[in-house]
Structure formats: C-alpha cells, structure tokens
C-alpha positions in Angstrom: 19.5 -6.7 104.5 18.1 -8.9 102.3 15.2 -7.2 101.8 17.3 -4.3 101.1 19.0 -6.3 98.6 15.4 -7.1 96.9 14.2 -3.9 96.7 17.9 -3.1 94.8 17.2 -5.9 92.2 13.9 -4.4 91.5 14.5 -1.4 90.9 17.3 -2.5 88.5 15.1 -5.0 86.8 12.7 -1.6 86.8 15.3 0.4 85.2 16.6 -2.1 82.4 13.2 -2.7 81.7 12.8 1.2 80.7 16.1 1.4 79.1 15.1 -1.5 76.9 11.9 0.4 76.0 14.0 3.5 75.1 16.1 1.0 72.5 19.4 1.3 75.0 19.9 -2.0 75.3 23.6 -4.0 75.7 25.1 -1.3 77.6 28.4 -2.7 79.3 28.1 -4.4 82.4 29.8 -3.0 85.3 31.0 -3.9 88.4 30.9 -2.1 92.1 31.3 -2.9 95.4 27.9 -2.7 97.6 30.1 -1.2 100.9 26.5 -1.4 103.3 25.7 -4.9 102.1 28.7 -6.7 102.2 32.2 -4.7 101.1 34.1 -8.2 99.7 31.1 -8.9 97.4 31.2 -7.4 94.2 27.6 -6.3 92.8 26.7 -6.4 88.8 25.0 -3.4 87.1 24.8 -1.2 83.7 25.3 2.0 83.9 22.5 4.3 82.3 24.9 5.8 80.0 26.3 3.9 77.5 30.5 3.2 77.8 32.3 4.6 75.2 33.7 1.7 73.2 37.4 1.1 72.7 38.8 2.0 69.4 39.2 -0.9 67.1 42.7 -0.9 65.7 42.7 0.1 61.9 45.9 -1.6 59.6 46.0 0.9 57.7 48.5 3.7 59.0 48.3 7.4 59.4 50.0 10.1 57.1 53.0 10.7 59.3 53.8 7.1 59.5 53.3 6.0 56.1 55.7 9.2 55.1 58.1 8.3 57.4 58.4 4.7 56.2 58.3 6.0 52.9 61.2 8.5 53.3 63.5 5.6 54.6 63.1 3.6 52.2 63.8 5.8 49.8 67.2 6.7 51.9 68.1 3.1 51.5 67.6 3.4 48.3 69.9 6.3 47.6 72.6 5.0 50.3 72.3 1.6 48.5 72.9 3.5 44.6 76.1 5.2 46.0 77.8 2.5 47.5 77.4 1.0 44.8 78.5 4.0 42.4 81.2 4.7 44.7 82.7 0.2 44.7 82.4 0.9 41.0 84.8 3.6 40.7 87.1 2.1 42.9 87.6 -0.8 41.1 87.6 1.0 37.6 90.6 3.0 38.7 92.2 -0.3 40.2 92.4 -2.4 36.8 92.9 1.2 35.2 96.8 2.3 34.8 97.2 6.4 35.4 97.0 7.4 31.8 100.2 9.7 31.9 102.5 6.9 33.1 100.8 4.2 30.6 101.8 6.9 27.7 105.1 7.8 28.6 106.1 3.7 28.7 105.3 3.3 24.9 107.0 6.5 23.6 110.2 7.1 22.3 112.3 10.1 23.5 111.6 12.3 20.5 107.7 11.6 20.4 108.1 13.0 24.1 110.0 16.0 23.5 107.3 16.8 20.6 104.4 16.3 22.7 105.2 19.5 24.6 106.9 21.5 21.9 103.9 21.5 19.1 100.4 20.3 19.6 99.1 19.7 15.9 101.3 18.6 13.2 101.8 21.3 10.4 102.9 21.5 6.6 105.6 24.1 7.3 107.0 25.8 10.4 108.2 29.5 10.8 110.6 30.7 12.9 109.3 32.1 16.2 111.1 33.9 19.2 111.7 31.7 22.2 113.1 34.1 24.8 117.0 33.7 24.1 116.8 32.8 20.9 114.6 32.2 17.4 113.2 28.8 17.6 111.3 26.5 14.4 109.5 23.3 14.2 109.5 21.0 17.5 112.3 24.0 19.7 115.5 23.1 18.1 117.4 26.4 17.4 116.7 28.4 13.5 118.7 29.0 11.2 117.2 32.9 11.0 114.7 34.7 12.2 113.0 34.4 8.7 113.3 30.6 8.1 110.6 28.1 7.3 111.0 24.1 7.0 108.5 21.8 5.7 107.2 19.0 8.7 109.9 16.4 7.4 112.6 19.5 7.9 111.4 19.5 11.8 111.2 15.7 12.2 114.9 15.5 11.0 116.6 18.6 13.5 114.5 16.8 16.6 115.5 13.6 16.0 119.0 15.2 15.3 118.7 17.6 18.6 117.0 14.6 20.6 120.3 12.3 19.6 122.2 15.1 21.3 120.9 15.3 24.4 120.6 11.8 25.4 124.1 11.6 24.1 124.9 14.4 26.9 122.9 12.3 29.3 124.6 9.3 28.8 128.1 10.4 29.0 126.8 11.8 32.6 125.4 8.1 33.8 128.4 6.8 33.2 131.1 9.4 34.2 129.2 9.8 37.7 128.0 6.3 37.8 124.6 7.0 38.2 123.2 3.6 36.6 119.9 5.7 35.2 117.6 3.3 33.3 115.8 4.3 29.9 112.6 6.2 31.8 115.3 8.1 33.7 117.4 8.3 30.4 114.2 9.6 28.6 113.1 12.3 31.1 117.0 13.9 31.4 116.9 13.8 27.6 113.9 15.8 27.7 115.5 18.1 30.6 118.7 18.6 28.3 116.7 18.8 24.6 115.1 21.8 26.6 117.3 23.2 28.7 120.8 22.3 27.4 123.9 20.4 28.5 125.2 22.7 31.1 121.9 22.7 33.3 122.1 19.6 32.9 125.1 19.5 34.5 123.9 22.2 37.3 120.7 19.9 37.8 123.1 16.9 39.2 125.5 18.8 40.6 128.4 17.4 38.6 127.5 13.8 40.6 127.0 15.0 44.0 123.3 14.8 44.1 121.6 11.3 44.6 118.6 10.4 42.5 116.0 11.3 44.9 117.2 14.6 44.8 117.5 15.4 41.1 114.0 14.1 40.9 112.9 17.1 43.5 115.1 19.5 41.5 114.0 18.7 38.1 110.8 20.6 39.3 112.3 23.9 40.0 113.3 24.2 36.5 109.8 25.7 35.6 110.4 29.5 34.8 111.2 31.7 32.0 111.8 35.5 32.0 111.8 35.3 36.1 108.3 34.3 36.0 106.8 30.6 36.6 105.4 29.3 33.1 102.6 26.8 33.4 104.3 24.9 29.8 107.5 24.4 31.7 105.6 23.5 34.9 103.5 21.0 33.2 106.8 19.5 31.0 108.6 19.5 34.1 106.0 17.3 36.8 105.9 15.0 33.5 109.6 14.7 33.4 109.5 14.4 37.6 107.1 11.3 37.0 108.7 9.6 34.3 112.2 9.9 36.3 110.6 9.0 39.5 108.8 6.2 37.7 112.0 4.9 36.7 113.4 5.1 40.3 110.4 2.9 41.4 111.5 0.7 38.5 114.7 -0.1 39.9 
C-alpha cells in the first residue's frame, strides 16, 4: 500500500511538473478521499483544469437597481412636496375667514341689497322691465317706463326702499317675538327689499315657523316666471348664510 501510495506521489510530482512547464501553475488545490488506501484520510491534489474563480463583488450596482433606488427616491420626493403643499393649504384656510361671511359682517343693509341689484356703478339709470313691473337704479319700483335718474337719484330710492323693508322686518321681530339680531335683521331686509312685505309675511308663516325653518325656506324663494333663476338663487344662499350666520351668533 505504501508503495502504491509512492507511485501516486510520483506521478503527481510528474504531472505538476508538466503543468508548470505549460505555464498552468497555482491551480486550486483540491481535496478527495483515496477510498482503496484508507477512506477517513483525505488526499491533496490539483486538478488539471483550472477552477473557475469566484466572482469578486463589484460596489458599483447594476442598471435595474440603481433605477429602482432612483425612482424611490424620487417618490419620496414627490410624497414629501405634497404633504407639504397639502399642511399648507390647510392651515391657510384655517387663519383665513370664508370671504362671503367676512363681507357680509362689515356691510350695511343697503350696500347688500346693491351688491345683487347692479354690478358697476353708472352716471344715469333707465328704466328696465323686471317681470311685474318697470324697475330703475338698484330694483326699487319707476316712476314710468321711460324714466332715467342720475346715480345720486338711485342711492336716495334704495336707501329710502331699504328703510322700508327693515322697517317691515322689525315690526315682525317684535309682533311674533322672534328676537332676530342685525345679520338676521339684514338678510330679511334683503328678502323683503326684494320680494315685498307680504312674502315676507308668507316666509314666517305669520309666527308659526321657528328660525331654523325660515332659514330652509328663504331658499325656495329662487324663481321668476315659473323657472329657477340663478340671480335669485345666488341672492337667496347669501341671504340663507347671513341669516344662518346670525342664528350661530346667538
């Protein structure tokens, strides 16, 4: 056996000595078991051809990575922007106080009224139809059908109509004990400058309707000619909100 063994090592020594003549020298050393000589002891060789060496890691990553890696990042990004654009807003409309509301606080009854009757102030105003009736400067009722006032003309009849109907609407807060406050006062003068005494009347239900109510109601007063008109319907919500506004008030 240990001849055999010899004879093994020679050749070996035989073989590395023609590998390292061919230039094929530090092949990786490998390790088998030698089952006729002893099957427990494990026997050193090279094999002839050379292992394929492992892979060194490279840091820098492939295509598919790096895009990936790129693409979330730039999600971040984007996620990050909105939240932010979106805490922004939120605050903004927290500090800010809804525009209609803010307006309606600081004017008077007749500034109102005008806002929905005439958009730009003019010189003179001519008599126009206004489905019953023939109508001049900020709705209050002309004289003819041919008429024309100057601008100081139609400041006088609305402040003069305007007087009227809050007049109207306070005889009703007290008659029917209502205890309306001026935003509630306001938007029924409004109602009444438009609409006149006696719907007035029909919107309250000569005292039988609570104040929740007439705040629905005042919203159903939005048609002329049997169809709904979007000026009524935008004069009426703004008359709903400054009544309701006063209800929260209380």
């Amino acid at each position: 056996m240990a001849a055999y063994e010899g004879k093994l090592l020679s050749a070996r020594e035989q073989s590395q000595l023609r590998l390292a003549q061919k230039g094929l020298r530090g092949e990786r050393t490998r390790l088998f078991r030698d089952e006729e000589a002893d099957p427990n002891k494990l026997v050193t060789t090279r094999g002839l051809i050379p292992s394929r060496g492992r892979k060194e890691e490279t840091s820098q990553p492939d295509f598919m990575t790096q895009f990936f890696d790129e693409l979330q990042v730039s999600n971040k990004s984007l996620r990050e922007q909105i939240e932010e654009y979106v805490q922004k807003n939120e605050i903004e409309s927290a500090q800010k106080e809804p525009k209609l509301n803010k307006d309606l606080k600081v004017q008077s009854a007749a500034d109102f009224i005008a806002s929905f009757e005439q958009t730009k102030p003019q010189k003179t105003y001519k008599a126009y139809w206004d489905e019953k009736r023939y109508s001049i400067g900020f709705g209050t009722k002309a004289k003819s059908k041919d008429e024309v006032i100057t601008h100081e003309e139609a400041i006088s009849r609305l402040n003069e109509a305007t007087a009227k109907a809050k007049k109207d609407v306070i005889e009703f807060n007290k008659k029917f004990n209502y205890d309306w406050n001026e935003d509630q006062i306001k938007a029924l003068t409004s109602f009444t400058y438009n609409l006149g005494r006696e719907n007035l009347l029909t919107l309250i239900e000569s005292g039988r309707r609570g104040t929740e109510e007439i705040a629905d109601m005042i919203l159903e007063y939005n048609m002329a000619g049997g169809k709904v008109e979007p000026g009524l319907t935008k004069r009426r919500k703004a008359e709903y909100e400054l009544f309701s506004l006063g209800s929260i008030a209380d």
